[in-house]
PyMOL commands that place a pseudoatom at each C-alpha (Angstrom):
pseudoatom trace, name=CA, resn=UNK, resi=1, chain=A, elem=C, hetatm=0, pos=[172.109, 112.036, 168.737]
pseudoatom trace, name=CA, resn=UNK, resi=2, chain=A, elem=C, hetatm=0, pos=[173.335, 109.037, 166.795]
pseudoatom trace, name=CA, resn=UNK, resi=3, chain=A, elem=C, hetatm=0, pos=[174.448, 105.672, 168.047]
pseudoatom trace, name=CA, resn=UNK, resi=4, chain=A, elem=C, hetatm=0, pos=[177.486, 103.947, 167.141]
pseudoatom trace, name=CA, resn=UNK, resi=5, chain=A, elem=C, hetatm=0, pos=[177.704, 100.810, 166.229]
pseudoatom trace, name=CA, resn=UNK, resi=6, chain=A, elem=C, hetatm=0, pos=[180.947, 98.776, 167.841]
pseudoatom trace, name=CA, resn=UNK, resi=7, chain=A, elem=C, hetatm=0, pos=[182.582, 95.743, 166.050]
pseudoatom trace, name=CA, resn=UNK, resi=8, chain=A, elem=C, hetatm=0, pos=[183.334, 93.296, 168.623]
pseudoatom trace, name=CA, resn=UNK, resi=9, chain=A, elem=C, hetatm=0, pos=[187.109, 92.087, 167.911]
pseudoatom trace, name=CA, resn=UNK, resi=10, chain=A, elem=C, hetatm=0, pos=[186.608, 88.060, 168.394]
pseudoatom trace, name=CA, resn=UNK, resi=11, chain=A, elem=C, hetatm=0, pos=[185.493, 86.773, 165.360]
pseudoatom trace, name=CA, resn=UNK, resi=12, chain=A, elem=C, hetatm=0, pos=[186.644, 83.316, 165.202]
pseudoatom trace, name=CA, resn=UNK, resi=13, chain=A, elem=C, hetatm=0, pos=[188.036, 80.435, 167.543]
pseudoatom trace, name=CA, resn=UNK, resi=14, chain=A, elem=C, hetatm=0, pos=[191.298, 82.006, 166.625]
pseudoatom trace, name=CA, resn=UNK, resi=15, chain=A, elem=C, hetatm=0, pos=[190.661, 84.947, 168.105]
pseudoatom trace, name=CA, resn=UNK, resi=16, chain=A, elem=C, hetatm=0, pos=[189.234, 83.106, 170.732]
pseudoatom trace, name=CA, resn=UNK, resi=17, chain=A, elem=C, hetatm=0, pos=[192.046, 81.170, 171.583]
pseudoatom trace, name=CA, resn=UNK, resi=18, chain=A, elem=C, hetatm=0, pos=[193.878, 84.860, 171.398]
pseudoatom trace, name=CA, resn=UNK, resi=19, chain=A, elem=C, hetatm=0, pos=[192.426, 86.166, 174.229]
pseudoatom trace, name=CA, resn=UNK, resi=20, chain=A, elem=C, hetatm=0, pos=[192.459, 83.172, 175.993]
pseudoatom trace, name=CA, resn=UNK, resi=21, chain=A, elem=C, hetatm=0, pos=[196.195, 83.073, 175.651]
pseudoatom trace, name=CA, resn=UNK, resi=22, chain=A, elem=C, hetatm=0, pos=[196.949, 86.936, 176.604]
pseudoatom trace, name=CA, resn=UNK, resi=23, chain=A, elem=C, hetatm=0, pos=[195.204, 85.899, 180.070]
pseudoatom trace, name=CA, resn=UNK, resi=24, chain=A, elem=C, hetatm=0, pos=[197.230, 83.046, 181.098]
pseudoatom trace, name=CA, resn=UNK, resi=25, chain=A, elem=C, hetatm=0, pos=[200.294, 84.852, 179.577]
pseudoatom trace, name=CA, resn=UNK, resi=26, chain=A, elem=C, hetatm=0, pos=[199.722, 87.547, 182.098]
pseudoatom trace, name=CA, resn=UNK, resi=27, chain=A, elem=C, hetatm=0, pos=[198.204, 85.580, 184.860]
pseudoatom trace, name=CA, resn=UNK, resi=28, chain=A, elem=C, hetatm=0, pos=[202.073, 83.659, 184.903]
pseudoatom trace, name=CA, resn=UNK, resi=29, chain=A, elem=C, hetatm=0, pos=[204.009, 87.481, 184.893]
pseudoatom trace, name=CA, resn=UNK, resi=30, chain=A, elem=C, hetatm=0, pos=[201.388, 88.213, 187.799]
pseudoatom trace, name=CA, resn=UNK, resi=31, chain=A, elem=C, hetatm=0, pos=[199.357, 90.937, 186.028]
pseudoatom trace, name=CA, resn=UNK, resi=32, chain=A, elem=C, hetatm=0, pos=[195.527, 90.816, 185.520]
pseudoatom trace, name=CA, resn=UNK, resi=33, chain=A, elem=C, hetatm=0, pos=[194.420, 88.712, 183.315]
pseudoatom trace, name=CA, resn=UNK, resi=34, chain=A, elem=C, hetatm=0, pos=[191.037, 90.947, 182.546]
pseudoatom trace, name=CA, resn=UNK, resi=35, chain=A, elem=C, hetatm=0, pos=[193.220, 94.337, 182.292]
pseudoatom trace, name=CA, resn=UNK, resi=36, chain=A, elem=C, hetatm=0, pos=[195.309, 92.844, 179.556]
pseudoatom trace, name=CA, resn=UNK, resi=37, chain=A, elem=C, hetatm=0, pos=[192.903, 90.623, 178.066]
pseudoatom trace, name=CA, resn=UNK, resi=38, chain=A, elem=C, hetatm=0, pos=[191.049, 94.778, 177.539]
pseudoatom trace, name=CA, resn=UNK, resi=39, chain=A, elem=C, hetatm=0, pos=[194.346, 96.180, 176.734]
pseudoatom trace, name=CA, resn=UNK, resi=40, chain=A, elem=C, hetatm=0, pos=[194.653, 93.099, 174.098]
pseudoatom trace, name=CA, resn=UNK, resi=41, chain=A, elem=C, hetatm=0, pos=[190.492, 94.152, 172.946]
pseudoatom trace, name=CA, resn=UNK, resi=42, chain=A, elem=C, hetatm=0, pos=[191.384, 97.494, 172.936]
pseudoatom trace, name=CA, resn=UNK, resi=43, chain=A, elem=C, hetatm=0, pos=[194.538, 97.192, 170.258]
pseudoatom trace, name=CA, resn=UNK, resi=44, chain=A, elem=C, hetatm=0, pos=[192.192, 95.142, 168.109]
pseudoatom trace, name=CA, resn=UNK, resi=45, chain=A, elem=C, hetatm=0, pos=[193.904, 91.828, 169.177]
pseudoatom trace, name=CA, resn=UNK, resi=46, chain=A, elem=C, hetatm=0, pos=[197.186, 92.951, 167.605]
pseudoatom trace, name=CA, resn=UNK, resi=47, chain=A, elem=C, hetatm=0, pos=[199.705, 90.122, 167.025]
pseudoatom trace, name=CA, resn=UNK, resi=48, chain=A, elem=C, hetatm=0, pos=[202.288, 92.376, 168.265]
pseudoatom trace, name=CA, resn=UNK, resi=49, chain=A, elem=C, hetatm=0, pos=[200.708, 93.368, 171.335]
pseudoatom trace, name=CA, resn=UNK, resi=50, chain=A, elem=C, hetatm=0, pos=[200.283, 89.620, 172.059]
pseudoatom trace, name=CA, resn=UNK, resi=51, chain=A, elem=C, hetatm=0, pos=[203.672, 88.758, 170.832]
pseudoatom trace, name=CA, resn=UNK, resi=52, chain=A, elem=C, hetatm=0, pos=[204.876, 91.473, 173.519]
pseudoatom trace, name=CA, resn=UNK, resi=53, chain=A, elem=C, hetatm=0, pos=[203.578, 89.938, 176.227]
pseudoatom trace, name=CA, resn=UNK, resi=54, chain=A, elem=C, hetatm=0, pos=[204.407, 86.527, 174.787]
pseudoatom trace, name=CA, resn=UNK, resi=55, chain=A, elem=C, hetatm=0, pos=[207.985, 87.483, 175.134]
pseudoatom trace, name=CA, resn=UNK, resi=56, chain=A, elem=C, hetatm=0, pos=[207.773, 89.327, 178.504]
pseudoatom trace, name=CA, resn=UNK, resi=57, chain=A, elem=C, hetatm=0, pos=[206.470, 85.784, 179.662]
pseudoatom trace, name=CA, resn=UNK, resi=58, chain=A, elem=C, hetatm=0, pos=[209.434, 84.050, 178.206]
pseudoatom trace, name=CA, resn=UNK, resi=59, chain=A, elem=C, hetatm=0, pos=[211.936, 86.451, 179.981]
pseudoatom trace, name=CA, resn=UNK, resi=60, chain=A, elem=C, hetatm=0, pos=[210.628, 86.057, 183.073]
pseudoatom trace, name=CA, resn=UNK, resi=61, chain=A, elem=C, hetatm=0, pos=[210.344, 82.047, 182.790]
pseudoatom trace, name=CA, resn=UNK, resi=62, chain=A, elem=C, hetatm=0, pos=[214.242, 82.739, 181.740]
pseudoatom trace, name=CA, resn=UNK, resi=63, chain=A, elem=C, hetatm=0, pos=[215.288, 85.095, 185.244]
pseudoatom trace, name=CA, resn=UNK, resi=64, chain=A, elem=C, hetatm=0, pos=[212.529, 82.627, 187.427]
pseudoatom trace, name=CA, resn=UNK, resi=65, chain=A, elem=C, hetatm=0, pos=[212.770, 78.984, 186.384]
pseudoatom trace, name=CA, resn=UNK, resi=66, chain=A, elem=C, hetatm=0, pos=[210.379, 76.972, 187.981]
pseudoatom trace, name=CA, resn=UNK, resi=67, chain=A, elem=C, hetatm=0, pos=[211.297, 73.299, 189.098]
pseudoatom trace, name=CA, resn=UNK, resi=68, chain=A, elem=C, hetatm=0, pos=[208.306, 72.307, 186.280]
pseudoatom trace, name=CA, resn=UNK, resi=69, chain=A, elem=C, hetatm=0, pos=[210.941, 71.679, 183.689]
pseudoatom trace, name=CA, resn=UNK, resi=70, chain=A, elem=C, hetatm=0, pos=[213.263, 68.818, 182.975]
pseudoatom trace, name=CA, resn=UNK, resi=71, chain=A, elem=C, hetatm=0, pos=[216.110, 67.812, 185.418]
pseudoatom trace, name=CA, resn=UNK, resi=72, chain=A, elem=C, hetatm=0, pos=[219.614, 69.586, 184.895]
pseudoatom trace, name=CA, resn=UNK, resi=73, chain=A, elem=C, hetatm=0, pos=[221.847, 67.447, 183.431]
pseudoatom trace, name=CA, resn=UNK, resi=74, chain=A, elem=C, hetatm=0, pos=[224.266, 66.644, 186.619]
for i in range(1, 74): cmd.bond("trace and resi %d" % i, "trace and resi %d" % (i + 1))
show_as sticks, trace
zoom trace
């Protein structure tokens, strides 16, 4: 029997700030923010898994403004 030897994914503050960012991304679309931070670990912290979610984030701030923003222009 032989153990294996995992690389942990964060290497850096930039990876850091990575994960960090996949949880509030999917805390504000309502998922949870551990599953897809581990989904996110899982993929290797992929750019284009984060990108994905970056962009379901931005579609849904699109459909559900919030009043957070700037006035309309009247």
């Amino acid at each position: 029997m032989s153990a294996q030897i995992l690389q942990f994914p964060i290497r850096d503050s930039y990876d850091k700030h990575q994960v960090s960012h996949v949880r509030r991304l999917a805390a504000e679309l309502g998922h949870d923010p551990k599953q897809a931070e581990r989904d996110f670990l899982a993929a290797g912290c992929a750019q284009a898994v984060r990108n994905e979610l970056a962009e379901r984030a931005r579609r849904a701030r699109m459909h559900n403004p919030d009043n957070d923003g700037p006035p309309e222009a009247a």
